[in-house]
ROZA-865292 format. One record per residue: residue number from 0; x, z, y negated of N, C-alpha, C in turn. Coordinates in pm, 1 decimal, padded with zeros to 6 digits. Atoms other than C-alpha are relative to their C-alpha. Layout:
REM residues N
ATOM     i        n.x        n.z        n.y       ca.x       ca.z       ca.y        c.x        c.z        c.y
ATOM   NUM          X          Z          Y          X          Z          Y          X          Z          Y
...
***
This chain:
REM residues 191
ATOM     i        n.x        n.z        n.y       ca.x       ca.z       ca.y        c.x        c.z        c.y
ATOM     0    00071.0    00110.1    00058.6   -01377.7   -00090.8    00974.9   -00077.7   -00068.1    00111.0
ATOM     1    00042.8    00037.3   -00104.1   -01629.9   -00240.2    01167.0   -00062.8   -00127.1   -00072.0
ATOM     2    00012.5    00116.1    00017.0   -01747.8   -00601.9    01173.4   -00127.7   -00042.1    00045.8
ATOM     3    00116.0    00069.5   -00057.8   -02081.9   -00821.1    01272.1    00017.2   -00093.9    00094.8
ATOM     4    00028.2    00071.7   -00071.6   -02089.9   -01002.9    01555.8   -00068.8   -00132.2    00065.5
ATOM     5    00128.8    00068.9   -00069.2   -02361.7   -01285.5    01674.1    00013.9    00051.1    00129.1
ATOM     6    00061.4    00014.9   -00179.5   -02510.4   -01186.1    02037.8   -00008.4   -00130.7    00037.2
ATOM     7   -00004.1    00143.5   -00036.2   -02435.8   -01513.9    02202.6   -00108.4    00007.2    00132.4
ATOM     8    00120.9   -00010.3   -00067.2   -02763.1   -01582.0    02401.1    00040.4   -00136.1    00037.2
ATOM     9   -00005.4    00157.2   -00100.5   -02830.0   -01916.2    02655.4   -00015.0   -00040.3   -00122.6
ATOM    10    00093.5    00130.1    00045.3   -02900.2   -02200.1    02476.1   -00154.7   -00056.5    00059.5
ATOM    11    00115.5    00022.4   -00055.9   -03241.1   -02237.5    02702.6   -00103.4    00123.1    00004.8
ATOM    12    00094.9   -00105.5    00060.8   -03390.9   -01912.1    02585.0   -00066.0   -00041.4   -00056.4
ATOM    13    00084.9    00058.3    00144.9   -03670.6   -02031.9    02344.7    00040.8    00066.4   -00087.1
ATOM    14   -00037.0   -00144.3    00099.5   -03601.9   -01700.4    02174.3    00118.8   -00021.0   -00055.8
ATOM    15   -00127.9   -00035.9    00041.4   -03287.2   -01761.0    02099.4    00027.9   -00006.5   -00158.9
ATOM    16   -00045.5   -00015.4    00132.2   -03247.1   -01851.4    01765.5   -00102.6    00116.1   -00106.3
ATOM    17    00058.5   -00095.9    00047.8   -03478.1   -01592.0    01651.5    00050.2    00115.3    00061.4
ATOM    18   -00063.4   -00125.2    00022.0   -03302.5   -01360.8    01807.2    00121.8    00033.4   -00060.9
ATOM    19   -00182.6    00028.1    00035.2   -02950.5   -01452.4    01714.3   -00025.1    00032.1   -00108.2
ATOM    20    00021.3    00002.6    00089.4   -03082.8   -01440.2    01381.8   -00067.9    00159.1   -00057.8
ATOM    21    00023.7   -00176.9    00031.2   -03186.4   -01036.5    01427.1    00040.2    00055.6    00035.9
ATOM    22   -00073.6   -00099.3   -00092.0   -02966.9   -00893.4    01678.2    00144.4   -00071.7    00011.1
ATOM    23   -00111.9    00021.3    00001.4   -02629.2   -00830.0    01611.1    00100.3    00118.3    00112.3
ATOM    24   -00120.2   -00111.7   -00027.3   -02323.3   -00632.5    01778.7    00121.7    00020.7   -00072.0
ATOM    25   -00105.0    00033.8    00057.0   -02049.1   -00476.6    01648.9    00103.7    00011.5    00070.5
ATOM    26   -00124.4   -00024.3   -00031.0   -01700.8   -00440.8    01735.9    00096.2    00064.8   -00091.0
ATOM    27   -00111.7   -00072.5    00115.8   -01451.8   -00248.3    01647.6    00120.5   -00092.8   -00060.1
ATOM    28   -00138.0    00094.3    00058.3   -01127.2   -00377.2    01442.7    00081.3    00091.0   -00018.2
ATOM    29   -00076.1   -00109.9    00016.6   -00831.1   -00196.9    01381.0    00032.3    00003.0   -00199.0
ATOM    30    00000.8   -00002.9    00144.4   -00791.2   -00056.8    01008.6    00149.0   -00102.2   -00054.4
ATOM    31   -00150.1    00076.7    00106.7   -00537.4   -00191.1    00764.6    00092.6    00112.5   -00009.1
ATOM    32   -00133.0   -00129.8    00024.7   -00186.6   -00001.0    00755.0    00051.5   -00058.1   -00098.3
ATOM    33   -00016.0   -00029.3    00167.3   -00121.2    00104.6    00386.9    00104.0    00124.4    00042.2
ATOM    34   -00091.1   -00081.0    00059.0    00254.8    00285.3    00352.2    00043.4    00006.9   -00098.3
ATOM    35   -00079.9    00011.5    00159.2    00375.5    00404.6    00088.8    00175.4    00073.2    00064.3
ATOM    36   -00141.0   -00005.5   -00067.5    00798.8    00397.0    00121.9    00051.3    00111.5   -00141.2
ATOM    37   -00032.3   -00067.3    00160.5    00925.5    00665.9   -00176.8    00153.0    00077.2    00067.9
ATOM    38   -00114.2   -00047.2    00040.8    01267.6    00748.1   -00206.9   -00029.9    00160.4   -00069.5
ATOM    39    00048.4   -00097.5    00088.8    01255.5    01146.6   -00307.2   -00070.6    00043.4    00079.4
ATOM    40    00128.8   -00107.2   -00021.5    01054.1    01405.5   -00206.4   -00086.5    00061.0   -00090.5
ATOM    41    00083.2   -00075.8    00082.7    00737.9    01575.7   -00393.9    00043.1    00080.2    00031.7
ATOM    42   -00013.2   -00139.3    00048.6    00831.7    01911.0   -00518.0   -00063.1    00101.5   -00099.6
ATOM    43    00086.1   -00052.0    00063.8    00572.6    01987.9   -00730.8   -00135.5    00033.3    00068.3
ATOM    44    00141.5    00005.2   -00066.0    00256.5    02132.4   -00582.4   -00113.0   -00034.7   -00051.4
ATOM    45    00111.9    00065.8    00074.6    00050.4    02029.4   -00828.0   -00055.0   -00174.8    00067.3
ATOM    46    00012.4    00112.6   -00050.9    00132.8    01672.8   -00757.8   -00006.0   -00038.5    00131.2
ATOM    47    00007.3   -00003.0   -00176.9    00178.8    01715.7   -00356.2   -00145.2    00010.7    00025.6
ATOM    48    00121.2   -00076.7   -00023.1   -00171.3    01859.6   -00370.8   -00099.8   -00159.3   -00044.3
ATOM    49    00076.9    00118.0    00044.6   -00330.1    01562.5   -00548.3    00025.6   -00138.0    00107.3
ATOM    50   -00094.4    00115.4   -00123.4   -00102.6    01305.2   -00318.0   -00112.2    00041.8    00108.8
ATOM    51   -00017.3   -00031.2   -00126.3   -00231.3    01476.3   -00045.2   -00223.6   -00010.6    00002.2
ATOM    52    00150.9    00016.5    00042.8   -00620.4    01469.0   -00160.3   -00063.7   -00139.6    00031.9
ATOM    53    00056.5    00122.3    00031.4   -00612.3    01112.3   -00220.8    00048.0   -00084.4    00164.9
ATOM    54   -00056.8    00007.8   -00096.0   -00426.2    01039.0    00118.8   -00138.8    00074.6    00111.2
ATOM    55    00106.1   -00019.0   -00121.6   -00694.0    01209.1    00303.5   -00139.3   -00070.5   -00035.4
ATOM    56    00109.4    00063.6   -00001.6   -00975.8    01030.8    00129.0    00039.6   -00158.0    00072.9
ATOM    57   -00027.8    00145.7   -00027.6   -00826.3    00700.8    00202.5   -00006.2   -00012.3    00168.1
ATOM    58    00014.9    00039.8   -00127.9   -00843.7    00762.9    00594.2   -00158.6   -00042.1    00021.7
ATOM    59    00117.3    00077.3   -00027.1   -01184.1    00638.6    00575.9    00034.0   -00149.4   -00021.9
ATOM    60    00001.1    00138.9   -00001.6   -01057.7    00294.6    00459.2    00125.8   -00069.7    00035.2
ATOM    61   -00122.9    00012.0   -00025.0   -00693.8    00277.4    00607.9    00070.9    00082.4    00068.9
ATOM    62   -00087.6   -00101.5   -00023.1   -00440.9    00403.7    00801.1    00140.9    00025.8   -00096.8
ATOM    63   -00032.9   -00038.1    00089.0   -00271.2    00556.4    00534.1    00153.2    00111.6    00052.6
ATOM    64   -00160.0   -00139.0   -00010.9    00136.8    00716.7    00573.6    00074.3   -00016.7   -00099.0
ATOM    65   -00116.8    00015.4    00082.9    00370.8    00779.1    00347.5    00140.8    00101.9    00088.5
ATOM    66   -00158.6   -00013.0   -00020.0    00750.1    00775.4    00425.4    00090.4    00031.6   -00109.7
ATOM    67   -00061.9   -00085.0    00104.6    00977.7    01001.8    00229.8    00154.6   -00027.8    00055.8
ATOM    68   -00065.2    00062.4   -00000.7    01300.1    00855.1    00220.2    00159.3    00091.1   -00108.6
ATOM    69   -00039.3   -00031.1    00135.8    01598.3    01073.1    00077.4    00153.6   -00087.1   -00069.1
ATOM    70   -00069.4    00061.1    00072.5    01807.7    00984.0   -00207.7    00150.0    00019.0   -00014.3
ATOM    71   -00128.8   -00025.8    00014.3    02168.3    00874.3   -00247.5    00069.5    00097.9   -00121.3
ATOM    72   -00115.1   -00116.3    00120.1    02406.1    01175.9   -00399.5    00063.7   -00123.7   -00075.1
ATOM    73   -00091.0    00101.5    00102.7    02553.1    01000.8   -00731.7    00032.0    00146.7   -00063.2
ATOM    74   -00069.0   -00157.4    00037.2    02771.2    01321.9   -00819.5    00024.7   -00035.7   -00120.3
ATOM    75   -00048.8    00039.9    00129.8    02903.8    01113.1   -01151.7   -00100.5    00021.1   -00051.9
ATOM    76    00099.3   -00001.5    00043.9    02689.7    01182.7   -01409.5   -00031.9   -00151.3   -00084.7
ATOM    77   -00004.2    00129.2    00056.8    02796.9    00845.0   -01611.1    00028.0   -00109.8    00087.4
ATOM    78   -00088.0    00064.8   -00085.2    02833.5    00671.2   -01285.3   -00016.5   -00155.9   -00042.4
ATOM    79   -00020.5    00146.8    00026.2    02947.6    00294.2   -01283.8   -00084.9   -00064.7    00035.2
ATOM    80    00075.3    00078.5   -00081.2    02713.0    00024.0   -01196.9    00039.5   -00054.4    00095.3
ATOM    81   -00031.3    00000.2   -00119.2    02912.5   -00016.1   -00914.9    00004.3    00119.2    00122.1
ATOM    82    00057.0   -00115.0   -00065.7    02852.4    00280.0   -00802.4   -00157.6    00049.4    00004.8
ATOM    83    00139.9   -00054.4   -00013.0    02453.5    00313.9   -00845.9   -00055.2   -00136.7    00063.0
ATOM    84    00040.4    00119.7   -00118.4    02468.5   -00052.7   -00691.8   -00025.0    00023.2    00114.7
ATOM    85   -00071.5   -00044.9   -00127.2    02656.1    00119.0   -00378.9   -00179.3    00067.6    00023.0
ATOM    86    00084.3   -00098.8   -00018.3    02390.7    00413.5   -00368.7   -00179.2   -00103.6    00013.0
ATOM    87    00099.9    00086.4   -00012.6    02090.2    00138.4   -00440.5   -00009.2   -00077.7    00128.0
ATOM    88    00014.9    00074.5   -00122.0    02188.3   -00091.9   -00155.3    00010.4    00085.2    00136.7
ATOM    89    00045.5   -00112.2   -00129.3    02197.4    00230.6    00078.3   -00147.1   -00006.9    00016.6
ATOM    90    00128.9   -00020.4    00022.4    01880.7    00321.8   -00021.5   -00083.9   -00153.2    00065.0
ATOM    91    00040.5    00117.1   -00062.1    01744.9   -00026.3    00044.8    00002.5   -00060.2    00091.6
ATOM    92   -00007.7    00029.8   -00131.2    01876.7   -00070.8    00363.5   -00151.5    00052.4    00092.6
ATOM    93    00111.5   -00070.0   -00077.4    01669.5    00259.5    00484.8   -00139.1   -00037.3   -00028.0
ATOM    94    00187.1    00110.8    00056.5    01342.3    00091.4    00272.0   -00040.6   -00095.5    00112.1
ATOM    95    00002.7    00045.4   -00132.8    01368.0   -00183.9    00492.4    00015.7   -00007.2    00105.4
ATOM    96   -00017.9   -00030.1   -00149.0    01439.4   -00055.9    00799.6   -00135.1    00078.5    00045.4
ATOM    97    00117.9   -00047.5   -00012.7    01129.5    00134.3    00767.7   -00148.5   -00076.3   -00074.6
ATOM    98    00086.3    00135.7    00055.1    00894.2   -00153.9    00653.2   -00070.0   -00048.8    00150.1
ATOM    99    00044.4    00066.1   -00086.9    00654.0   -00255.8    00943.3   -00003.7   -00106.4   -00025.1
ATOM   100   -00001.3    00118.1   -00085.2    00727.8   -00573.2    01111.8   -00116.5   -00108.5   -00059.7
ATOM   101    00100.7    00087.5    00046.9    00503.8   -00861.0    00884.2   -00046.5    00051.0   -00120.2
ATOM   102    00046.8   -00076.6    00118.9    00406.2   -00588.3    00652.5    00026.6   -00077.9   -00183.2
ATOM   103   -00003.5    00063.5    00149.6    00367.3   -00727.9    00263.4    00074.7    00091.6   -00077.5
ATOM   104   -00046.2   -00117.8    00115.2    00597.4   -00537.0    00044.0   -00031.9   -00000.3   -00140.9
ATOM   105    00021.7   -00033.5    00121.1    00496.6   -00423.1   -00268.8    00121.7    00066.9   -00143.2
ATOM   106   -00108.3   -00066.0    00094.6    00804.0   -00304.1   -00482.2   -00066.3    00045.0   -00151.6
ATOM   107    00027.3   -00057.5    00107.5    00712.8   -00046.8   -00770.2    00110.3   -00043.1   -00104.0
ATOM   108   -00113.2    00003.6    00046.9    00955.4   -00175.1   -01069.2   -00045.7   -00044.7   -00131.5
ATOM   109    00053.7    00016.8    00162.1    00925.9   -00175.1   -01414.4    00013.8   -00161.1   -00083.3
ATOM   110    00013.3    00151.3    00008.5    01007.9   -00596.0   -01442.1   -00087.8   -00068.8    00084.5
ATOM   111    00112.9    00011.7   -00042.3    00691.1   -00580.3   -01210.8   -00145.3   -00073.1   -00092.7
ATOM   112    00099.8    00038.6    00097.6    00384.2   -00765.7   -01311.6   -00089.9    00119.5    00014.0
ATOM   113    00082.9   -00068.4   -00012.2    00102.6   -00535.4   -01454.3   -00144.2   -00039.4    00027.1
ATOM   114    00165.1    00016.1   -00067.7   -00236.6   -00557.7   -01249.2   -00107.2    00085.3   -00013.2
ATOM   115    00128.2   -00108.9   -00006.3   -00566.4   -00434.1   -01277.8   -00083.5    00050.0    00146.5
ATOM   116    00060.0   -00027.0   -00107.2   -00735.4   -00202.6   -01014.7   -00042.3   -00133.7    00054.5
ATOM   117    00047.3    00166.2   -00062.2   -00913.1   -00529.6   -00918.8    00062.9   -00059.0    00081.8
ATOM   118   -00126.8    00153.9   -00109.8   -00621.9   -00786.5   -00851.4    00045.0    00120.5    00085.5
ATOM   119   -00000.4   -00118.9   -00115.4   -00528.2   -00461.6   -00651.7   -00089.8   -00014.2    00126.7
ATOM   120    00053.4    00025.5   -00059.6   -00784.0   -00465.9   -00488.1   -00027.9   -00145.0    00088.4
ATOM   121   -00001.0    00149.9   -00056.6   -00814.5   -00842.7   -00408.6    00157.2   -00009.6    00034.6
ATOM   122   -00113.2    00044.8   -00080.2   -00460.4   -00849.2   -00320.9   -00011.7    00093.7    00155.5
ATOM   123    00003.9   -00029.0   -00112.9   -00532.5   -00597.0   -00037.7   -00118.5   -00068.8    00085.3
ATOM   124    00085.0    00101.2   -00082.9   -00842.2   -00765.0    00077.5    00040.3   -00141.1    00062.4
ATOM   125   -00005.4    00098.0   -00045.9   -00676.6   -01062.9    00078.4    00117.9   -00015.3    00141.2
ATOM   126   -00102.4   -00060.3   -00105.4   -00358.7   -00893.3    00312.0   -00127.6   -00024.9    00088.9
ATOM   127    00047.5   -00034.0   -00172.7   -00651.8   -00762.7    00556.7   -00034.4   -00111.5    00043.0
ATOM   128    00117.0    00117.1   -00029.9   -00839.8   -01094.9    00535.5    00076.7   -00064.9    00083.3
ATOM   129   -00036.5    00107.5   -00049.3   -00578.1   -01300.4    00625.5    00084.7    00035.4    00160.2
ATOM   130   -00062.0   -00026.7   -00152.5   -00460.0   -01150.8    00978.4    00118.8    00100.4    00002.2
ATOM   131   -00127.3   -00068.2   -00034.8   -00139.4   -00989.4    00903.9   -00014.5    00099.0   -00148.9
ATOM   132    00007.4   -00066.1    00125.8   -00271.4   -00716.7    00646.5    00066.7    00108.8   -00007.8
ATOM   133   -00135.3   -00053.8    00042.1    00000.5   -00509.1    00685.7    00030.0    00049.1   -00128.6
ATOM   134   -00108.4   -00050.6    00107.5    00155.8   -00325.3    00346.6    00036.8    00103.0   -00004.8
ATOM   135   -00108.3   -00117.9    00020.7    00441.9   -00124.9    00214.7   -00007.5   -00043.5   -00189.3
ATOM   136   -00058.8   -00046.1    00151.3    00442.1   -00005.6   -00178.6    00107.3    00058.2    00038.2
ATOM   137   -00142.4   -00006.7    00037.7    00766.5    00077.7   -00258.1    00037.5    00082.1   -00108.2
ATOM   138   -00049.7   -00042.0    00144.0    00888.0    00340.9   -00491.0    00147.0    00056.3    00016.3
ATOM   139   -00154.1   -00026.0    00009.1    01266.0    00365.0   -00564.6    00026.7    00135.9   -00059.7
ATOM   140   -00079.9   -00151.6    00041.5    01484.8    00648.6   -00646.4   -00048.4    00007.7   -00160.1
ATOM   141   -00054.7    00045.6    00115.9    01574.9    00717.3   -01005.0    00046.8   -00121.8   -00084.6
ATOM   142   -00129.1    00104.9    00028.9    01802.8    00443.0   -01026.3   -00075.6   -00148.4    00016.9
ATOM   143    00028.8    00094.2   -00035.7    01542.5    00186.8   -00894.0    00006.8   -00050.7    00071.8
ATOM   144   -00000.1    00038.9   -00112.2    01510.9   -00018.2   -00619.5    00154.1   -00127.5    00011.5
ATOM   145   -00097.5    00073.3   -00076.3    01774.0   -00250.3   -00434.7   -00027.3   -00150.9   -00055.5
ATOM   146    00034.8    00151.8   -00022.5    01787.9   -00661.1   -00509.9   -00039.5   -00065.8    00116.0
ATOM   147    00058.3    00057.8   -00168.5    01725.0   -00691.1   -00163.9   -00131.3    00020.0   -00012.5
ATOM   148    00118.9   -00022.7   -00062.4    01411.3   -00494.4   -00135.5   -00080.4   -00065.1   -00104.7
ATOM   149    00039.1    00041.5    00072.1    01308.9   -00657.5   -00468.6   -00037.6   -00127.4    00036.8
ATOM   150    00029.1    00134.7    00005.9    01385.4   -01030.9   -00363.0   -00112.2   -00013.6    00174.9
ATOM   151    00070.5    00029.0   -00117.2    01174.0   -00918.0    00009.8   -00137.5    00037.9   -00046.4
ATOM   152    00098.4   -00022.3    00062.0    00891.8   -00817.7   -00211.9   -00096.9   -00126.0    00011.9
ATOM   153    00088.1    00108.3    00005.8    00556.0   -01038.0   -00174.3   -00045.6    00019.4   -00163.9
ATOM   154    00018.5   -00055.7    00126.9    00465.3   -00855.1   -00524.5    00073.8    00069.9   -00075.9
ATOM   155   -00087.7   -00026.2    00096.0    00678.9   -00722.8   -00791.9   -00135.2    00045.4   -00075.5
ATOM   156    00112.3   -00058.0    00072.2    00405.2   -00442.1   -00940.4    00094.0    00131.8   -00088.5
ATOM   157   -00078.2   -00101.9    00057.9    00459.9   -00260.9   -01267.0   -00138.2    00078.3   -00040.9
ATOM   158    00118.7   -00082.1    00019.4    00254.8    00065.9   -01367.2   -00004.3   -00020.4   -00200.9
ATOM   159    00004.2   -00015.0    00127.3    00301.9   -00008.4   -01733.2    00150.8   -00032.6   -00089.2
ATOM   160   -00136.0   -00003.3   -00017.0    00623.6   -00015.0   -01949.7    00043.7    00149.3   -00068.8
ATOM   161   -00002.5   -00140.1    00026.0    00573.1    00412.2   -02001.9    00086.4    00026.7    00110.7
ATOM   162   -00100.4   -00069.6   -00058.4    00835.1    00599.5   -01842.7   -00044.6    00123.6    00077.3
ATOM   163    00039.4   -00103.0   -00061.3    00677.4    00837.4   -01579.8    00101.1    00066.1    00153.4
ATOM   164   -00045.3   -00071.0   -00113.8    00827.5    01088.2   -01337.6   -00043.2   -00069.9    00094.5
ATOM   165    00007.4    00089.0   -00154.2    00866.8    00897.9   -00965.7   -00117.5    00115.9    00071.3
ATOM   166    00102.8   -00099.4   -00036.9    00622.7    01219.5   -00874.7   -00145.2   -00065.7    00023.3
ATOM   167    00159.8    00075.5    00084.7    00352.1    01090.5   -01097.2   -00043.8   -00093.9    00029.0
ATOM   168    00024.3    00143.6   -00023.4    00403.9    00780.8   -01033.2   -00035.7    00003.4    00160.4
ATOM   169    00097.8   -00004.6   -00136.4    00304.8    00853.8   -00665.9   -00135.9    00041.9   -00004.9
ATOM   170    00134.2   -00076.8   -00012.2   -00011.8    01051.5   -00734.5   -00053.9   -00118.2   -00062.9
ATOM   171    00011.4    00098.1    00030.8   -00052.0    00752.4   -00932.2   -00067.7   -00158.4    00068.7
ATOM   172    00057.0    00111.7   -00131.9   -00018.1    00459.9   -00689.4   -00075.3    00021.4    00114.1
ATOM   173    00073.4   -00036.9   -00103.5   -00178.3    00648.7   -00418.4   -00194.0    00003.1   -00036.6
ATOM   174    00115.8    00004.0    00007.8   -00506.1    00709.6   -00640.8   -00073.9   -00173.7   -00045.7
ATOM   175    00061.0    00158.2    00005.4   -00494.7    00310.0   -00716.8   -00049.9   -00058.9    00113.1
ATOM   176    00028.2    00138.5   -00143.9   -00458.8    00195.0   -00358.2   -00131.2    00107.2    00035.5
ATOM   177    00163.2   -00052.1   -00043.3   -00805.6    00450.0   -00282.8   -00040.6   -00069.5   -00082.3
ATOM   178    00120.3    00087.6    00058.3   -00964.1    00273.1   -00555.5    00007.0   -00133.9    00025.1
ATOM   179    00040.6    00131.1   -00009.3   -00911.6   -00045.4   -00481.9   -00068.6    00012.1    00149.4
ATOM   180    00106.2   -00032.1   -00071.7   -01041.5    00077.2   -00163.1   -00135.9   -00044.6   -00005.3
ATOM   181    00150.1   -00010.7   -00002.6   -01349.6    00167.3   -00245.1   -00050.5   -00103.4   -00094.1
ATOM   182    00069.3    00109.0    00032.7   -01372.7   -00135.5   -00470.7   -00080.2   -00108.8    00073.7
ATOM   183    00008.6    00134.6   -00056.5   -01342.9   -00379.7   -00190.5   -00117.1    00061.8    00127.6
ATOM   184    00149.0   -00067.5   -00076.1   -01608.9   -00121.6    00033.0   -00124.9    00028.8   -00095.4
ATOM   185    00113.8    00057.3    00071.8   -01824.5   -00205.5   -00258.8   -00081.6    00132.8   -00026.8
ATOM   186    00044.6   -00157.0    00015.4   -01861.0    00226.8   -00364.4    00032.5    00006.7   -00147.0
ATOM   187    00017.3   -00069.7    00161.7   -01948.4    00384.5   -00705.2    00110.0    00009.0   -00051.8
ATOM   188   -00109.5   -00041.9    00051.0   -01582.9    00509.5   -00748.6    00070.3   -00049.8   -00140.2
ATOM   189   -00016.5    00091.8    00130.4   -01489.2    00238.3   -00987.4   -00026.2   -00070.9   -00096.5
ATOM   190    00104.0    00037.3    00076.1   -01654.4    00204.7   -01309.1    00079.7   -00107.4   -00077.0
***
């Protein structure tokens, strides 16, 4: 991402404000870091393939990683909610332990509010804008995410209240956060 400058000229130039007013420099800035935290691994190549599409377009407007995170064994098949608590607050530990330092968390969760590309978009603009643009989306196991990583959430985002494979739902969030991208770089992408 690169930025505009003013050329700071004397004050006893005559020229100056006519030039200040045509000659700029830029500087560089460092991009915005966009992780995505997912519990699970892709195992579908279909969907790895698409993930992996939208992940390389986005290095034009982000540094873009995703962290694959795996999931607690629940061997019971009817297990207790004390037992998918247990396995949840594992899981949530490693979430946040891998959360950069200031980073905004995003938690994927179906008592999430639903947003449009847009507020998407304006919520990451407003991350980079404000100095510490930092974020982590968040997608939980099966079982859902942790009360922890829920109550360290700056956003609580839901994709709907449809029931999609945690897969999908990555190829998913990954092709939102490019479009809000290219919303907020002001490109065709989003009609």
């Amino acid at each position: 991402m690169k930025i505009m400058i003013p050329l700071i000229l004397s004050e006893r130039d005559p020229c100056a404000e006519t030039i200040l007013n045509r000659f700029y420099i830029e500087e560089e800035t460092a991009m915005q870091n966009i992780d995505l935290i997912c519990v699970g691994k892709l195992n579908a190549k279909y969907f790895a393939e698409g993930v992996a599409e939208y992940q390389k377009r986005l290095a034009a407007f982000a540094s873009f990683r995703i962290i694959e995170l795996p999931e607690e064994k629940i061997e019971e098949k009817n297990a207790s909610d004390a037992v998918v608590k247990k396995a949840l607050d594992k899981e949530g530990k490693a979430i946040l332990s891998n959360v950069r330092k200031g980073a905004a968390i995003v938690a994927m969760c179906i008592e999430g509010r639903q947003i449009s590309s847009d507020e998407l978009a304006q919520f990451l603009a407003d991350r980079a804008n404000s100095g510490a643009g930092d974020v982590a989306f968040v997608i939980g196991s099966s079982h859902g995410l942790s009360d922890e990583v829920k109550k360290a959430a700056a956003l609580k985002f839901s994709m709907g209240r449809i029931t999609m494979p945690h897969q999908l739902a990555r190829l998913v969030l990954t092709e939102q956060i490019y479009r809000a991208c290219t919303i907020n770089a002001g490109m065709k992408y989003h009609k």
